[in-house]
mmCIF file as gemmi writes it, N, C-alpha and C atoms, coordinates in Angstrom:
data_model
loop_
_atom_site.group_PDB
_atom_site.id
_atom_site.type_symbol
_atom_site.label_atom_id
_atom_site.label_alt_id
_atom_site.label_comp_id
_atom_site.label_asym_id
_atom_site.label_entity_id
_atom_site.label_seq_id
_atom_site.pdbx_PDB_ins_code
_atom_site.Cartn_x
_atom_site.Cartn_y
_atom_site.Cartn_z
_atom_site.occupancy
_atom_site.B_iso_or_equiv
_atom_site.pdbx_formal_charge
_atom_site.auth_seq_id
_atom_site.auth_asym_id
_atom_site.pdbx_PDB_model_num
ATOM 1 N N . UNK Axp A 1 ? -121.031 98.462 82.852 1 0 ? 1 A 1
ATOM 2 C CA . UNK Axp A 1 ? -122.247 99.191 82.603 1 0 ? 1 A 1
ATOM 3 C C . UNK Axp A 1 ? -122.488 99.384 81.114 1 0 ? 1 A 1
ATOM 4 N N . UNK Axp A 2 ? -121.39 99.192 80.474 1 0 ? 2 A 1
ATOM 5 C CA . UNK Axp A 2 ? -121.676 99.345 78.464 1 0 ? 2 A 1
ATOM 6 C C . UNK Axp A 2 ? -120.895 98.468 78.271 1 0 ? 2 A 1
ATOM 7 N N . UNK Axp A 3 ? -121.246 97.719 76.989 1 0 ? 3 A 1
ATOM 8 C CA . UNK Axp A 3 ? -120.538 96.945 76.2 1 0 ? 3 A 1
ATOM 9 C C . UNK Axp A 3 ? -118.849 97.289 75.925 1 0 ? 3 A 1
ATOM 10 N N . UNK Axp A 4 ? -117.844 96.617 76.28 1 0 ? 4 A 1
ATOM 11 C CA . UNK Axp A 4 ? -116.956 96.544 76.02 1 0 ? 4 A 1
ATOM 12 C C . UNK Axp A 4 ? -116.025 96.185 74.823 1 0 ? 4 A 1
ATOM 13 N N . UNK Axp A 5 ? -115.358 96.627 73.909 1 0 ? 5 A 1
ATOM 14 C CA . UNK Axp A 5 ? -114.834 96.142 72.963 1 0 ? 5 A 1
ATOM 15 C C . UNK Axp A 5 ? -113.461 94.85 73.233 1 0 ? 5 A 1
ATOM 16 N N . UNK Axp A 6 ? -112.897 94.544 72.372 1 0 ? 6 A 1
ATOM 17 C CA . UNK Axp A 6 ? -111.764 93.582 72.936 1 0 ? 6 A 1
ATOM 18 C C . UNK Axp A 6 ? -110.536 94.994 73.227 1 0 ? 6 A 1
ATOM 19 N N . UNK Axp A 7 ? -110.447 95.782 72.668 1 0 ? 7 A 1
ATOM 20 C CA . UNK Axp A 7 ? -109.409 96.894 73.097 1 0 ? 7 A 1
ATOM 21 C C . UNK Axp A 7 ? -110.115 97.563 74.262 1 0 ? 7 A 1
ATOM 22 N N . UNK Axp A 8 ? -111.565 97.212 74.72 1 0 ? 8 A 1
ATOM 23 C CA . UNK Axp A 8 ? -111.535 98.164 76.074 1 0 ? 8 A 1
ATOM 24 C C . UNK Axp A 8 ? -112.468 99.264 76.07 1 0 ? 8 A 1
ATOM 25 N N . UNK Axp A 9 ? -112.671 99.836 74.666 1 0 ? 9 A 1
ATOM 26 C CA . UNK Axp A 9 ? -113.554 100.465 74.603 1 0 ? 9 A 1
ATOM 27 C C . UNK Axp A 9 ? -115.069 100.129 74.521 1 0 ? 9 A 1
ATOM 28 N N . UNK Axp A 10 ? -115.884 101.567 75.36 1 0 ? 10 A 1
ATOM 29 C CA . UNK Axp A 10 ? -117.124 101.35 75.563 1 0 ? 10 A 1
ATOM 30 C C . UNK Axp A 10 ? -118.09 101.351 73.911 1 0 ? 10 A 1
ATOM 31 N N . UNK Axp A 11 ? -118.91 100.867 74.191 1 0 ? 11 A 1
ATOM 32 C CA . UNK Axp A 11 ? -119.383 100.999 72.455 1 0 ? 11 A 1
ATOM 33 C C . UNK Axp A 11 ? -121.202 100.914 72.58 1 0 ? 11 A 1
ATOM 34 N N . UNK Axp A 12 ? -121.97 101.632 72.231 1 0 ? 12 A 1
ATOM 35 C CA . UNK Axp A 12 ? -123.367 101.259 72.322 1 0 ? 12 A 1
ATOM 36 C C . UNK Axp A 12 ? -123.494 102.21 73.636 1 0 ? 12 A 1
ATOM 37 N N . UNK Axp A 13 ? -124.764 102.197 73.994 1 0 ? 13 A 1
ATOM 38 C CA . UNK Axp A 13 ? -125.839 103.248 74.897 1 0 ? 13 A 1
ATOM 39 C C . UNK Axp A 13 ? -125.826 102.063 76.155 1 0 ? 13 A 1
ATOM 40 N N . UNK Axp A 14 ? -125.289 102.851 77.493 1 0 ? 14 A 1
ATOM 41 C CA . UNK Axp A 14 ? -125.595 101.971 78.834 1 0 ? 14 A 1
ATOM 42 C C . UNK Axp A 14 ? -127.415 101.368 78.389 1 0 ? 14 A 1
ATOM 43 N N . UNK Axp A 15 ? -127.908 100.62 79.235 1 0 ? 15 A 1
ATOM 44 C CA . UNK Axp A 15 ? -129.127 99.665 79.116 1 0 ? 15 A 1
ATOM 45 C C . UNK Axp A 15 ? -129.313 99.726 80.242 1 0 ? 15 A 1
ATOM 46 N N . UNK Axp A 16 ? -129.008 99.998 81.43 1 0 ? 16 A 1
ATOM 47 C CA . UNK Axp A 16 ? -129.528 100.085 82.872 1 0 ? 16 A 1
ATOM 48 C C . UNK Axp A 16 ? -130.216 101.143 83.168 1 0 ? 16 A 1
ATOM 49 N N . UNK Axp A 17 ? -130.102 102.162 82.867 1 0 ? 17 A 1
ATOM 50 C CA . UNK Axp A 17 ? -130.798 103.424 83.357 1 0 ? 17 A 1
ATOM 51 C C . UNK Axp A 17 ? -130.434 104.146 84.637 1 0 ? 17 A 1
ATOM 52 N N . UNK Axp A 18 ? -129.189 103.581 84.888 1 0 ? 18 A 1
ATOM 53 C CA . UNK Axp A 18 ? -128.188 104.268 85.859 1 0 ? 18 A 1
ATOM 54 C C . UNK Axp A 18 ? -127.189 105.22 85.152 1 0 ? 18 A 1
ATOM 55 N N . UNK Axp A 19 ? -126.963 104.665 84.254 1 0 ? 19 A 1
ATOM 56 C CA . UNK Axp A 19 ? -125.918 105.522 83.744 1 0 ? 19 A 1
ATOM 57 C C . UNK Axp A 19 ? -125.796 106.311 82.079 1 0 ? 19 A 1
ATOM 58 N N . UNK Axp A 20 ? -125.694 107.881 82.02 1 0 ? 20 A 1
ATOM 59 C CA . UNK Axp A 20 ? -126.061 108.158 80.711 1 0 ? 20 A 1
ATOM 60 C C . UNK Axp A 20 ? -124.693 108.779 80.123 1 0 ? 20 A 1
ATOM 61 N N . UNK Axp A 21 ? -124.524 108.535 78.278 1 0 ? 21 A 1
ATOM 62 C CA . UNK Axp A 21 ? -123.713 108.574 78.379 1 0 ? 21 A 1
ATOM 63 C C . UNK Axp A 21 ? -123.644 110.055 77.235 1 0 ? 21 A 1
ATOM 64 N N . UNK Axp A 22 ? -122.743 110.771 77.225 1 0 ? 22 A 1
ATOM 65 C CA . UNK Axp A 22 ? -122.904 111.84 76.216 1 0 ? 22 A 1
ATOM 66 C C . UNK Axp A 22 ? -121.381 112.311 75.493 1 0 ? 22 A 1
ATOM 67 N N . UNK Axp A 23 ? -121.997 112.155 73.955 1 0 ? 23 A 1
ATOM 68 C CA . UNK Axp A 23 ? -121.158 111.532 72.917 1 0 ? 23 A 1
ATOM 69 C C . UNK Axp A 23 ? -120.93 113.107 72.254 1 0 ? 23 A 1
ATOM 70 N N . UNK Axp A 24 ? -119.349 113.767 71.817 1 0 ? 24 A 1
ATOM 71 C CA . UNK Axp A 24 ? -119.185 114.792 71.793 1 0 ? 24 A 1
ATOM 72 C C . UNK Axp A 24 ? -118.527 114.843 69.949 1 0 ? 24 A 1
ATOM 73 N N . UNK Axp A 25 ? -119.241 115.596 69.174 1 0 ? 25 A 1
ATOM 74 C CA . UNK Axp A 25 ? -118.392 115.32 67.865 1 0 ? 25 A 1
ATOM 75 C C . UNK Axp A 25 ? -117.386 116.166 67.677 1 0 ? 25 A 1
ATOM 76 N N . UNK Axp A 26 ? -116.179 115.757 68.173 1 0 ? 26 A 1
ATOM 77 C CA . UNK Axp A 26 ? -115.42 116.925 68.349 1 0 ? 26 A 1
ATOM 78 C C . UNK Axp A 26 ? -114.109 115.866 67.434 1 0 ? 26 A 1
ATOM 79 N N . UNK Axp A 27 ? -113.21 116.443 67.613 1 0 ? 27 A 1
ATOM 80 C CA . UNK Axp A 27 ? -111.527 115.839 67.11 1 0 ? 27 A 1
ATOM 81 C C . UNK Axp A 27 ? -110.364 116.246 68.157 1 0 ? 27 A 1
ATOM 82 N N . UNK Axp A 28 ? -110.076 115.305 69.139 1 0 ? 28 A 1
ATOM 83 C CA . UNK Axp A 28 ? -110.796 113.982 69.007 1 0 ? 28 A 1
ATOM 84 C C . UNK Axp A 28 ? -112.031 113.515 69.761 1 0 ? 28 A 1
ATOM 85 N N . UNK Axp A 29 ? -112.422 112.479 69.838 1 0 ? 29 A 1
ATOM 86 C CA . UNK Axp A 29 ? -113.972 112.109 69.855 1 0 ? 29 A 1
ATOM 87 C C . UNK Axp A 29 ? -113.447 112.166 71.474 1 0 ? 29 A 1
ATOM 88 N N . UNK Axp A 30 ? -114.533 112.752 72.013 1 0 ? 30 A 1
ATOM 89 C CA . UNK Axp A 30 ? -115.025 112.764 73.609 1 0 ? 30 A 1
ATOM 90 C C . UNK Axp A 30 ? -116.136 112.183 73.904 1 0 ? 30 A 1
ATOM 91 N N . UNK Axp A 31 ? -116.038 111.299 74.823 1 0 ? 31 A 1
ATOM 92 C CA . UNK Axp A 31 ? -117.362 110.701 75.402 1 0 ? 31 A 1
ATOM 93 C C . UNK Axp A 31 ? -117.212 110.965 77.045 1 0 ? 31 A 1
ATOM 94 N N . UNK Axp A 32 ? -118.375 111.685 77.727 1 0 ? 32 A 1
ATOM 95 C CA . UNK Axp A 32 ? -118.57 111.395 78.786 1 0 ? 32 A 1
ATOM 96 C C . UNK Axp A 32 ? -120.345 111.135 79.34 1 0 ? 32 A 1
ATOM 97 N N . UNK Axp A 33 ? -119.542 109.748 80.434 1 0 ? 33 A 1
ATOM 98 C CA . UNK Axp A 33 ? -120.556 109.45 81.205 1 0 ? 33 A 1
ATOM 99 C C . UNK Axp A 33 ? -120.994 110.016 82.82 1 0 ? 33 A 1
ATOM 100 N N . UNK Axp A 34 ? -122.262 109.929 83.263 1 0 ? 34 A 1
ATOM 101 C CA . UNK Axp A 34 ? -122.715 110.289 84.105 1 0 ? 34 A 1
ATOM 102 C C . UNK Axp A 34 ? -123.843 109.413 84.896 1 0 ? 34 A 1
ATOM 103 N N . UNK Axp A 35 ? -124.227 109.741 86.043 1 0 ? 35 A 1
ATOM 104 C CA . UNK Axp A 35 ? -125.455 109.083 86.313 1 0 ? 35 A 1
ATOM 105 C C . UNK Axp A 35 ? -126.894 109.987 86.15 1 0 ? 35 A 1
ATOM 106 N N . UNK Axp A 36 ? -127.373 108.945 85.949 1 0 ? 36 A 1
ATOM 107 C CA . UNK Axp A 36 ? -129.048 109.597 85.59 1 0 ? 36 A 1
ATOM 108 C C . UNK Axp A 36 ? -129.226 109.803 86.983 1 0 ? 36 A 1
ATOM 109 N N . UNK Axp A 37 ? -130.805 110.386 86.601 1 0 ? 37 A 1
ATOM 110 C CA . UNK Axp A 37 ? -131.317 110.411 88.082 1 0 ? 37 A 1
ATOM 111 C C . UNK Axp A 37 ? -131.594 109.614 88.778 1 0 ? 37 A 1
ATOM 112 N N . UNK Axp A 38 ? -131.955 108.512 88.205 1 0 ? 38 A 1
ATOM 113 C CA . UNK Axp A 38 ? -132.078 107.062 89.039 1 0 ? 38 A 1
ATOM 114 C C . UNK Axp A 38 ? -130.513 106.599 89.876 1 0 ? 38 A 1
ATOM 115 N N . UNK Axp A 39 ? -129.733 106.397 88.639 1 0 ? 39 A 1
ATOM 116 C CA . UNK Axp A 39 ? -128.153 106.242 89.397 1 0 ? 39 A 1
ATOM 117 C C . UNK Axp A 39 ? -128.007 107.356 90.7 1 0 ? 39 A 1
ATOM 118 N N . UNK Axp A 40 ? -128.235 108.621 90.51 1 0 ? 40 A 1
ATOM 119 C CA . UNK Axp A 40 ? -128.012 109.555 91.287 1 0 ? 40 A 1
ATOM 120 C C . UNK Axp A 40 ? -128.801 109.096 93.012 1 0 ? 40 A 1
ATOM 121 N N . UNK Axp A 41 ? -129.799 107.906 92.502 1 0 ? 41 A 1
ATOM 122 C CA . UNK Axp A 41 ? -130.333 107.426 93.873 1 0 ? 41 A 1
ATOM 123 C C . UNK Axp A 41 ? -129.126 106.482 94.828 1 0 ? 41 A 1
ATOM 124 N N . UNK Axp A 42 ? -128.41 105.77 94.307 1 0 ? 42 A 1
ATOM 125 C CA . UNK Axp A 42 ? -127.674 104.947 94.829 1 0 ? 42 A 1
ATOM 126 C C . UNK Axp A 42 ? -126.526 105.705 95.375 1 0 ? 42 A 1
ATOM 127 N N . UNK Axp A 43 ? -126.178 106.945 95.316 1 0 ? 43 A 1
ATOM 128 C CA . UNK Axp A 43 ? -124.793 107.59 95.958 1 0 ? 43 A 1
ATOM 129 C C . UNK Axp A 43 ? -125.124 107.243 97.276 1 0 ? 43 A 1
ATOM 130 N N . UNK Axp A 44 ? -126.141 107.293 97.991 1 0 ? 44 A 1
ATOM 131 C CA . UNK Axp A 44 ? -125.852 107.205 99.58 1 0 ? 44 A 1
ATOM 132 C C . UNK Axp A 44 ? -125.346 105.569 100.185 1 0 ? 44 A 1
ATOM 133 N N . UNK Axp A 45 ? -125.966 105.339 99.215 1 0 ? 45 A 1
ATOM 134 C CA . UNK Axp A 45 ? -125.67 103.487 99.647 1 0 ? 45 A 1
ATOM 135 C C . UNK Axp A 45 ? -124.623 103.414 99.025 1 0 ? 45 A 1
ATOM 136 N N . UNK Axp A 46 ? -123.815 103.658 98.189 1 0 ? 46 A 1
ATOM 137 C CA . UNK Axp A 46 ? -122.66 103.504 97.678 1 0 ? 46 A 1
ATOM 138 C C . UNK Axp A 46 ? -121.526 103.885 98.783 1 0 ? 46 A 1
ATOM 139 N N . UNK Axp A 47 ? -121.867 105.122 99.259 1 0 ? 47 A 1
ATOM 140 C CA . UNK Axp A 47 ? -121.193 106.016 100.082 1 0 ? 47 A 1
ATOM 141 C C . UNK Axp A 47 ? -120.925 105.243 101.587 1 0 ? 47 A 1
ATOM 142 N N . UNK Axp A 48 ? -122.024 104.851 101.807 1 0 ? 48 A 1
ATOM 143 C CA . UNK Axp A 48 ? -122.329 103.558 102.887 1 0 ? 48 A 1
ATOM 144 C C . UNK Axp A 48 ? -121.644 102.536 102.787 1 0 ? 48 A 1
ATOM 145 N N . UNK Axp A 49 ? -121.731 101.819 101.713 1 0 ? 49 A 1
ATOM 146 C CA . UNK Axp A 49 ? -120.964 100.582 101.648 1 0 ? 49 A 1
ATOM 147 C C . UNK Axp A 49 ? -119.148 100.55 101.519 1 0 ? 49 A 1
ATOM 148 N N . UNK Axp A 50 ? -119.107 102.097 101.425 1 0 ? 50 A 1
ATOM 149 C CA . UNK Axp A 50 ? -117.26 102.758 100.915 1 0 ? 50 A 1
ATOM 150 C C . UNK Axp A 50 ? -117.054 102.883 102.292 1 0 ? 50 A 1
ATOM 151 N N . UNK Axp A 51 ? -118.367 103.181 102.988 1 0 ? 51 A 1
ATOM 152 C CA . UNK Axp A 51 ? -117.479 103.533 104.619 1 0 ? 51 A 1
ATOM 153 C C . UNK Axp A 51 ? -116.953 102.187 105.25 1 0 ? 51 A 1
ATOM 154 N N . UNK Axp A 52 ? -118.241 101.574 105.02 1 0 ? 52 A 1
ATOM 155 C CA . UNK Axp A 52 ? -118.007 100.024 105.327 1 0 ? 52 A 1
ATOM 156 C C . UNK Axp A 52 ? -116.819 99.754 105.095 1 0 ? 52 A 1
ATOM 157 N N . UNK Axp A 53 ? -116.539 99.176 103.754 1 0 ? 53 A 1
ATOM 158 C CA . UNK Axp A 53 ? -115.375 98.809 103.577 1 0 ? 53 A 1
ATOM 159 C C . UNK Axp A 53 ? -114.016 99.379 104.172 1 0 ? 53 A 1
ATOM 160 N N . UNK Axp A 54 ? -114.182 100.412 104.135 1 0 ? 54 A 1
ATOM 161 C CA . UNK Axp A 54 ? -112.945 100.936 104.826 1 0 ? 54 A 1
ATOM 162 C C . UNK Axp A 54 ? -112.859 100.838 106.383 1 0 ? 54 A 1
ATOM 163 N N . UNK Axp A 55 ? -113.48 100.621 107.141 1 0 ? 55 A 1
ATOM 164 C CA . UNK Axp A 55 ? -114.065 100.225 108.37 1 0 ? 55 A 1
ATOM 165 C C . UNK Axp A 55 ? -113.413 99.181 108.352 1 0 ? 55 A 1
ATOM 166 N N . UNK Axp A 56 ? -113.82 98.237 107.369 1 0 ? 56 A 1
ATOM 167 C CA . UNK Axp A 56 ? -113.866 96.436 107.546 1 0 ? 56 A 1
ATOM 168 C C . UNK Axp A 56 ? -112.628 95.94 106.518 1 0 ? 56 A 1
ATOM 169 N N . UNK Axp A 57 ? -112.271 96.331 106.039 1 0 ? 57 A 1
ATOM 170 C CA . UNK Axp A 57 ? -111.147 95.587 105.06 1 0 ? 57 A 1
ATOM 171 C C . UNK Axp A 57 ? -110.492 95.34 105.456 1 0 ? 57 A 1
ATOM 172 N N . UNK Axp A 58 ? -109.466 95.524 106.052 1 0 ? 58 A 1
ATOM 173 C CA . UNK Axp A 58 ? -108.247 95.071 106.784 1 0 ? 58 A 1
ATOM 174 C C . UNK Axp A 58 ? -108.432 93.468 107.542 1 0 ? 58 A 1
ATOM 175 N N . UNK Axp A 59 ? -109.845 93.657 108.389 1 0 ? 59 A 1
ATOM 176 C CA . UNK Axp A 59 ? -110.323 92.653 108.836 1 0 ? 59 A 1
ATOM 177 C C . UNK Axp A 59 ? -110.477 91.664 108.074 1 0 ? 59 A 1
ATOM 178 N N . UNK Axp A 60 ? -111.455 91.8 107.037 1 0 ? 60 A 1
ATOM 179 C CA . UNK Axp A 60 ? -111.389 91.135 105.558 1 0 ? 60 A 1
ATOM 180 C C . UNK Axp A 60 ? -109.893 90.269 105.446 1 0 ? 60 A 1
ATOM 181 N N . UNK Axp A 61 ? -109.648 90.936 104.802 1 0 ? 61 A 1
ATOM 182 C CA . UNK Axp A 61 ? -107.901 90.231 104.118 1 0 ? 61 A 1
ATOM 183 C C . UNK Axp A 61 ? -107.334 89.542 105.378 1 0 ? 61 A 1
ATOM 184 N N . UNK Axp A 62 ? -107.449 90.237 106.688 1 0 ? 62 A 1
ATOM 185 C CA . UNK Axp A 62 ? -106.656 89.083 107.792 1 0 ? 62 A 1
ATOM 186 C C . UNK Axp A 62 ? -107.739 87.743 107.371 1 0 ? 62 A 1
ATOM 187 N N . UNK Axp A 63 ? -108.963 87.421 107.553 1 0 ? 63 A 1
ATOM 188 C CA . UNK Axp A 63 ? -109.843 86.825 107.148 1 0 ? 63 A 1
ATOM 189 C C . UNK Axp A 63 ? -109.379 85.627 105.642 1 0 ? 63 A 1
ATOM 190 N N . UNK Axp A 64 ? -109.109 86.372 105.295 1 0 ? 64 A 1
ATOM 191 C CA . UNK Axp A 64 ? -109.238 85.689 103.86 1 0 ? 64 A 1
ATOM 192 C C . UNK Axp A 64 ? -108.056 85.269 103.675 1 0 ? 64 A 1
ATOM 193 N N . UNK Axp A 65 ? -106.796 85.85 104.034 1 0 ? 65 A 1
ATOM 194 C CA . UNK Axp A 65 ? -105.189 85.455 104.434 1 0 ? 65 A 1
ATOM 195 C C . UNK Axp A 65 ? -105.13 84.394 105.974 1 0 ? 65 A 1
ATOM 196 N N . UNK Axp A 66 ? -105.804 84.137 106.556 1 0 ? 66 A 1
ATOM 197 C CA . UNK Axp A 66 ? -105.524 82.522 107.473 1 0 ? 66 A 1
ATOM 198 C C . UNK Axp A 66 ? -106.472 81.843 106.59 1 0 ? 66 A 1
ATOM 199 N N . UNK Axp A 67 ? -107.478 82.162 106.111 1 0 ? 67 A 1
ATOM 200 C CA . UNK Axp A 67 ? -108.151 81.007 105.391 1 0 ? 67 A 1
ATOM 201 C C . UNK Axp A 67 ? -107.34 80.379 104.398 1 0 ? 67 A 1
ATOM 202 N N . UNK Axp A 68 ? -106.622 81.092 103.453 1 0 ? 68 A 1
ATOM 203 C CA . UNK Axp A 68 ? -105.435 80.829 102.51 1 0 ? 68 A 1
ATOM 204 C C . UNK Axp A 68 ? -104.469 79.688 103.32 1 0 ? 68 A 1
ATOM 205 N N . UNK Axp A 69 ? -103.943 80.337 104.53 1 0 ? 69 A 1
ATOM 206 C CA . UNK Axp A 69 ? -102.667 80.019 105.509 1 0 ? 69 A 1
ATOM 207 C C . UNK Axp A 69 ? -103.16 78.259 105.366 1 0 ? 69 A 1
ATOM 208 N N . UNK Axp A 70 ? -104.542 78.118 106.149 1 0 ? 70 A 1
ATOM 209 C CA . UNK Axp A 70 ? -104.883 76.981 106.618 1 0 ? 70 A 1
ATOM 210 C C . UNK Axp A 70 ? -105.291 76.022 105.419 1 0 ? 70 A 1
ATOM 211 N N . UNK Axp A 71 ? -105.69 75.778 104.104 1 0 ? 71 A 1
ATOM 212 C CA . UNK Axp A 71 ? -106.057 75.861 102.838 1 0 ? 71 A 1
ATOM 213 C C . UNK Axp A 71 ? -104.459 75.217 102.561 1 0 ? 71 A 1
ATOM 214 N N . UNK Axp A 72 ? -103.576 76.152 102.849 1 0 ? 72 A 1
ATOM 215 C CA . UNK Axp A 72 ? -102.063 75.61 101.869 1 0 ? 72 A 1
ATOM 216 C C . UNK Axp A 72 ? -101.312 74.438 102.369 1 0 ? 72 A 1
């Protein structure tokens, strides 16, 4: 969601408008992020797709582990 440095760090202002970020001048430097209100739209479908997965993963990986099996 932000530019990444080669050590990992975030650097520059998210560009999506999902996510905002707020920069603290303190010692040492604090940054925290959040979702905007737009981001704040996607929690239910997020929440949805977490149930999913947990529902379905297991299935998944048996899935994806004979495809491997048969593949080797």
């Amino acid at each position: 969601m932000t530019h990444l440095t080669v050590g990992g760090r975030a650097t520059g202002k998210p560009h999506n408008g999902l996510v905002e970020r707020r920069a603290y001048a303190e010692a040492p430097p604090r940054v925290e992020y959040g979702l905007t209100e737009l981001g704040r739209t996607l929690e239910e479908f997020i929440a949805r797709l977490t149930e999913w997965a947990r529902a379905n993963g297991e299935a998944i990986v048996s899935f994806h582990e004979a495809a491997e099996a048969r593949d080797a």
